[in-house]
N, C-alpha and C positions, 0 to 999 in steps of 0.2 A: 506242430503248431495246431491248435485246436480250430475248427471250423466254426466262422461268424454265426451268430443268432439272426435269425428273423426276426424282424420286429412288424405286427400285423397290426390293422387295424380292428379293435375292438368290437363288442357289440353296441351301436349306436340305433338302439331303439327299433330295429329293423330297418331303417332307408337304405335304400341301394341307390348308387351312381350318384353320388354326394360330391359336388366340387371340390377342389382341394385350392383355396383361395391364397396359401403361402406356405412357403416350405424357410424353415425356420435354422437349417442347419445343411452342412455341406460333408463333404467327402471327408475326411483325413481328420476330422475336427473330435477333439476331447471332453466330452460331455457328460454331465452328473445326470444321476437317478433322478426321476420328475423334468428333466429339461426337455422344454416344450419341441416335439420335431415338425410336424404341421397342423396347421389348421386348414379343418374342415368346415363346410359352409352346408347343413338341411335347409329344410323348407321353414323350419323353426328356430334355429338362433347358428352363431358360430359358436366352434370350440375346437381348444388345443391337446394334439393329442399327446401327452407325454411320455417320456420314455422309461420302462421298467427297471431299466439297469441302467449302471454307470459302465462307461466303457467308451473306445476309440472307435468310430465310422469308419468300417469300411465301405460300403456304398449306398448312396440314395437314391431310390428308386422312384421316385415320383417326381414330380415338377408339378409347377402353376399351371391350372385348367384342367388337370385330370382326376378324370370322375373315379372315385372310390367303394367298397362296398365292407362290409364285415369280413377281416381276413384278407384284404388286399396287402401285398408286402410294402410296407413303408422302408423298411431300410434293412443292410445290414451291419452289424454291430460285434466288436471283439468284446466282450464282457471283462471290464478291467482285472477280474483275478487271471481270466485269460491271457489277459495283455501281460500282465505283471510275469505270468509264469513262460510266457513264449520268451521274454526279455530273458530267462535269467537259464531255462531249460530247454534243450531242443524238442522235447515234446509235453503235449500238455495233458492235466489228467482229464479222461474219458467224461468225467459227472461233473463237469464244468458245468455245463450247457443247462441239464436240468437243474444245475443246484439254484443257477440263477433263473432258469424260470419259474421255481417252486418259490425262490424268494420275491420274485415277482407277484404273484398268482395270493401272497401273504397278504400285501396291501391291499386294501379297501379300496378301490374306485371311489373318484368324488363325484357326486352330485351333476357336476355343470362338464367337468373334463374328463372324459373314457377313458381308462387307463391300456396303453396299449398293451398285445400281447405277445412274447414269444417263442418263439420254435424253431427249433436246429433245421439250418437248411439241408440237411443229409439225412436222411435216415433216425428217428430217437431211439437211442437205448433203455437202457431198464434203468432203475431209478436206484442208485447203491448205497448202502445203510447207509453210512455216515450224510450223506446227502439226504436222506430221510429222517434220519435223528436232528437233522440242522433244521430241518422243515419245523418238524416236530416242534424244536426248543422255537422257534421264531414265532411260530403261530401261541404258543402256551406264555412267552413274556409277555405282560401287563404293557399296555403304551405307555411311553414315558410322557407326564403331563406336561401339557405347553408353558412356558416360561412367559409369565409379563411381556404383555405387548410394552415396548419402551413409548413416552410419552413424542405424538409426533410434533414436531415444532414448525415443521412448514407448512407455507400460507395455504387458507385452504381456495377450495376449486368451486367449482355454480355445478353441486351434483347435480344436478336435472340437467347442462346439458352435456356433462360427463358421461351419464348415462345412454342419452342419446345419440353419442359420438358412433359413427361404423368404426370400429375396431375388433379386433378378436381378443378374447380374454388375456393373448401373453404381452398384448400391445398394452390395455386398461390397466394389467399388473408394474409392467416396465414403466408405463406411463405414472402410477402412482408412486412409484421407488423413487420418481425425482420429483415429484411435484407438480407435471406439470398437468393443465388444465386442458383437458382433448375437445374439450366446448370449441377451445382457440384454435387448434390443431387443425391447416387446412390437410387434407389426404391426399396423396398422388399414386395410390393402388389401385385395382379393378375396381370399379363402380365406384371412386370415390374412396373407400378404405383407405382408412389412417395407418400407415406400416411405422414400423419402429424406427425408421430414418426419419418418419417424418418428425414423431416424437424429437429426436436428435437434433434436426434443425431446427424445431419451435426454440426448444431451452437453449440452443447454441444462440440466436438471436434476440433470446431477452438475453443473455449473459454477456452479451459486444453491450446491446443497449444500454443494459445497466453500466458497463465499465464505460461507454461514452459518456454519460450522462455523471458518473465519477467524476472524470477529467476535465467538464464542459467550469470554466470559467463562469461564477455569477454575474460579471460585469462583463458591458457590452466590448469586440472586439475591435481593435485597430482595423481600419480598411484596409486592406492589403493595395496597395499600387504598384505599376509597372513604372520605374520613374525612368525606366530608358525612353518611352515612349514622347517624353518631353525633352531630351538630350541625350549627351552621353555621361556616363555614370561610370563609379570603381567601387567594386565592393572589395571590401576588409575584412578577416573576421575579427570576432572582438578578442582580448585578449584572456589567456586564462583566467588571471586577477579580476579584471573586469567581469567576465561571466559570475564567477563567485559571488563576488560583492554586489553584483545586479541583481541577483537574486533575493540575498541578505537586506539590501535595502527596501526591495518592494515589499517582502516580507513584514520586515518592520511598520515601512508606512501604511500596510492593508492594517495590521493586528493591533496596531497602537494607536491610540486616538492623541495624535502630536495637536500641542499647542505652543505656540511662540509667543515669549514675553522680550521685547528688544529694551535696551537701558541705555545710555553713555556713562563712560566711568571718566575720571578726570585723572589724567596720569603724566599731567603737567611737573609735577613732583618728581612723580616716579622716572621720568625719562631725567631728569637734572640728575638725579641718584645713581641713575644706570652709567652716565656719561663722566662721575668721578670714581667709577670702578673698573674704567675700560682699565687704568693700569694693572690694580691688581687682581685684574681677569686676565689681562696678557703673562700675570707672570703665574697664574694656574695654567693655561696653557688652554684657553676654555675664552668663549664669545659670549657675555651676555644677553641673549635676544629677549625683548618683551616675554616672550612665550614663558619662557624661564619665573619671571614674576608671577605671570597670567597662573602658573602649576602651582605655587605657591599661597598667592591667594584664594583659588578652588579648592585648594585645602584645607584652607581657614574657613569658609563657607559649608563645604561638606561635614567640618564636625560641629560648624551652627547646626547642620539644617541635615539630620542623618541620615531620613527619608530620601534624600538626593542620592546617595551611594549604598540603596537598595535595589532590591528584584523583585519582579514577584514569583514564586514558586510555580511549580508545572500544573498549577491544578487553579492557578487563577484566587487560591482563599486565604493567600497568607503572605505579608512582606518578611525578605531575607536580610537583616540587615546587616553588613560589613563589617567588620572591626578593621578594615585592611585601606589603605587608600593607593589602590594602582592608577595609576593614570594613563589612559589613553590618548596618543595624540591623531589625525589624518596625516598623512604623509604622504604626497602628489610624488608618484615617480614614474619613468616616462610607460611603465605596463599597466599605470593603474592606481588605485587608489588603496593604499593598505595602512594598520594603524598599530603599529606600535605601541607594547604597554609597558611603562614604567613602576616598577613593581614597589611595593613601601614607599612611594613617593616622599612622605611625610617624614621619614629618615634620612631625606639626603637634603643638606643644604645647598643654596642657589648654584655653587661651582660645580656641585656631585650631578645636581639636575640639569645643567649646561652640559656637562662633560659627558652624559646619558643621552641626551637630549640627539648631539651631533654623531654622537657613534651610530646608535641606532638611527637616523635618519640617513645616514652616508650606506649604511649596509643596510638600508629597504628600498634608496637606489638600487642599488648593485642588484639587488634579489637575492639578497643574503643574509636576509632573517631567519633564525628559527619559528619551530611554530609553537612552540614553549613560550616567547616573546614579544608574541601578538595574540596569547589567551590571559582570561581571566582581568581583565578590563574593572573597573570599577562607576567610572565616571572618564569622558571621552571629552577632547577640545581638540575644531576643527579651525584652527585659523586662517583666513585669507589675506593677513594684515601687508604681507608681504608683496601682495599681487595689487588690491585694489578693492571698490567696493564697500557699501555703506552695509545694509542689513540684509539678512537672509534667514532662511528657514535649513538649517540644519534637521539634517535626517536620523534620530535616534537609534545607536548601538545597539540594538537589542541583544539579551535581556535586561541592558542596563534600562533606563528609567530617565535619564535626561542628556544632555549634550550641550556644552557651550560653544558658539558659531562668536568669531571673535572677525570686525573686519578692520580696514584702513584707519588709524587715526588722524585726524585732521583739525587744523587750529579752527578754532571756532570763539565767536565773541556770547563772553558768559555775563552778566548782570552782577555784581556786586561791588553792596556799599553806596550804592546807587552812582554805578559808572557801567561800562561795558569792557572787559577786559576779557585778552586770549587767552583760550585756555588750550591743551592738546586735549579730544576726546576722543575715546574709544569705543565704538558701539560695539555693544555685544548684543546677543541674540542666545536666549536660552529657548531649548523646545525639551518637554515635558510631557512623560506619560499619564492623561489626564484621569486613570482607571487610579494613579497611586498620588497624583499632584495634583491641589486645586488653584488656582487661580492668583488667589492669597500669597500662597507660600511660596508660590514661584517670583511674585512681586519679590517678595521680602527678600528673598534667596538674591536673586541679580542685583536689588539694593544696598543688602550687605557686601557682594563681591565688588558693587563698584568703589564702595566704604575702603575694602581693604586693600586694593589697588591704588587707594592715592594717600595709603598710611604706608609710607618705605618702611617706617620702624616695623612695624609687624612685619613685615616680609623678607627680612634681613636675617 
């Protein structure tokens, strides 16, 4: 196995007993040709001293606070064709040592950084052709020209007080690889010096900042309270369905500017109509509910008014519009709130949509939807008629574009003819993506649906 190199300190302008302000590399460590080993501190600037070869540390001989001179031993170093050839041969060849200090001794030193020097810790031998011929050819090749600096895109830094940062050149370099500003950089080194940890921690703490400031909600946050602190409490958690859909819903109401237009439809009619069909709904094997009509009539409204059973695209510039009429219903079951889509609505008549209606509701109790059958929505109705309840603001399905909220219908005295007679009415409540619906068309839209809610003929 061939014996480590020395690695010396340079000639640094003649100062002797030079600080040595950080040592930059450890025992066992793998390091490329140029890779900074320590920095030194004159009476006139700091600077790093780099390494001639690439190769594996075997030992460092210096630490922080000790004073240096020209030729003092910085390290020693396996010179990687050494490394390579101990790995593979029990002994290594003799002109190792000098081949890699002649290829050392090739480079130019730079200006601001000494290039360090070295020498076999044992005894040198004679310098053997081929290791001479190699000198040779290295020093007679042409440098190959620098490549385009690539354009830098990161933000830039306050040079002036970049410049006046206490750092050592391999700190200002590392420092400029990420960007960051050493103006900012407080230092926790000798005398204040900026070390490369500190670097680490500057960008490590704008990079949480930044990702806080990601996350940090625009609108003000709920108070947090202790409500035990007033009683006793049971906390629950919420349920699957429910966390999904609470999400889905705020979503909705932050991105979509809802507006509500409420109507009453008169389905005085329609309830007489409904009530000479129980028989031959009892013998399809099927219930007709309101709801069942209510699918029917959205139907006839959505191919009035087509805008209704659109989307808008991902990009905000352009409506999608349908050919297709799936209908969404809500459907309360006891994990939550999920919605059901009734696919070709406009294909199935009032017993097919009855008969669709209860299957799919009975099995989103259960929790026994696919999820094939709660996509692709078209236009959504949430009914509460069942429960109770005048008008509401229903929460739009997004990406759909509107949502019919349908509540309790209740006899009511209507004016006509110049008397006051009952009538049953239905209030409904349409909410409307006002980015795709204005004001108008939503009127018209709930006008017509209440139109064809109290025509049975159309809806038959």
């Amino acid at each position: 196995m061939a014996s480590p190199i020395e690695v010396i300190v340079p000639d640094i302008g003649g100062f002797k007993d030079v600080s040595v302000i950080d040592v930059l590399v450890k025992d066992g460590q793998q390091i490329e040709k140029e890779t900074p080993l320590v920095t030194i501190e004159t009476e006139k600037a700091a600077m790093d001293v780099p390494s001639p070869v690439a190769g594996k540390i075997a030992q460092v001989k210096l630490k922080t606070g000790d004073k240096v001179s020209q030729g003092s031993v910085i390290l020693l170093i396996e010179p990687i064709a050494a490394a390579a050839t101990s790995a593979d041969k029990p002994t290594a060849p003799a002109a190792v040592p000098d081949a890699t200090a002649t290829a050392a001794a090739a480079a130019p030193p730079s200006d601001k950084t000494p290039a360090a020097s070295v020498a076999p810790s044992s005894a040198p031998g004679k310098t053997s052709p081929p290791a001479a011929a190699a000198a040779a050819a290295a020093s007679a090749a042409p440098a190959p020209s620098a490549a385009p600096a690539p354009r830098d895109s990161r933000p830039a830094v306050d040079e002036r007080a970049f410049s006046r940062a206490h750092a050592s050149p391999s700190v200002r370099k590392f420092a400029r690889e990420l960007g960051a500003d050493l103006g900012r950089v407080n230092g926790t080194g000798v005398k204040g010096r900026i070390t490369q940890d500190d670097v680490k921690a500057h960008v490590k703490s704008l990079l949480i900042a930044a990702s806080a400031a990601a996350t940090v909600s625009p609108f003000p946050k709920v108070p947090v309270v202790d409500f035990a602190q007033f009683g006793v409490v049971e906390v629950k958690p919420l349920s699957r369905i429910q966390k999904i859909s609470g999400s889905r819903l705020q979503a909705s109401w932050l991105n979509l500017p809802h507006v509500t237009q409420h109507e009453d439809a008169d389905i005085t009619d329609l309830e007489a109509a409904r009530g000479a069909l129980k028989n031959k709904a009892s013998q399809e094997g099927v219930r007709l509910t309101p709801l069942v009509f209510i699918i029917k009539a959205c139907i006839l409204a959505l191919r009035e008014f087509p805008r209704f059973n659109a989307s808008l695209d991902e990009i905000g510039e352009n409506l999608v519009f349908k050919k297709y009429f799936n209908i969404g219903f809500a459907a309360d079951t006891p994990n939550g709130l999920v919605v059901p889509v009734i696919a070709n609505a406009d294909q199935l008549d009032i017993y097919e949509i009855a008969r669709t209606l209860a299957s799919m509701s009975e099995r989103a109790r259960a929790g026994k939807l696919k999820a094939t059958e709660m996509q692709g929505g078209s236009f959504t109705i949430s009914s509460l008629g069942g429960i109770g309840g005048t008008y509401f603001t229903p929460i739009i399905n997004a990406p759909e574009v509107a949502i019919l909220g349908v509540s309790k219908a209740a006899q009511k005295p209507v004016y006509e003819r110049g008397a006051f007679v009952p009538r049953l009415m239905l209030p409904l409540s349409l909410s409307y993506d006002h980015r795709v619906i204005d004001g108008a068309a939503a009127a018209r839209f709930v006008v017509f649906l209440a139109k064809m809610l109290g025509d049975v003929k159309a809806l038959l």
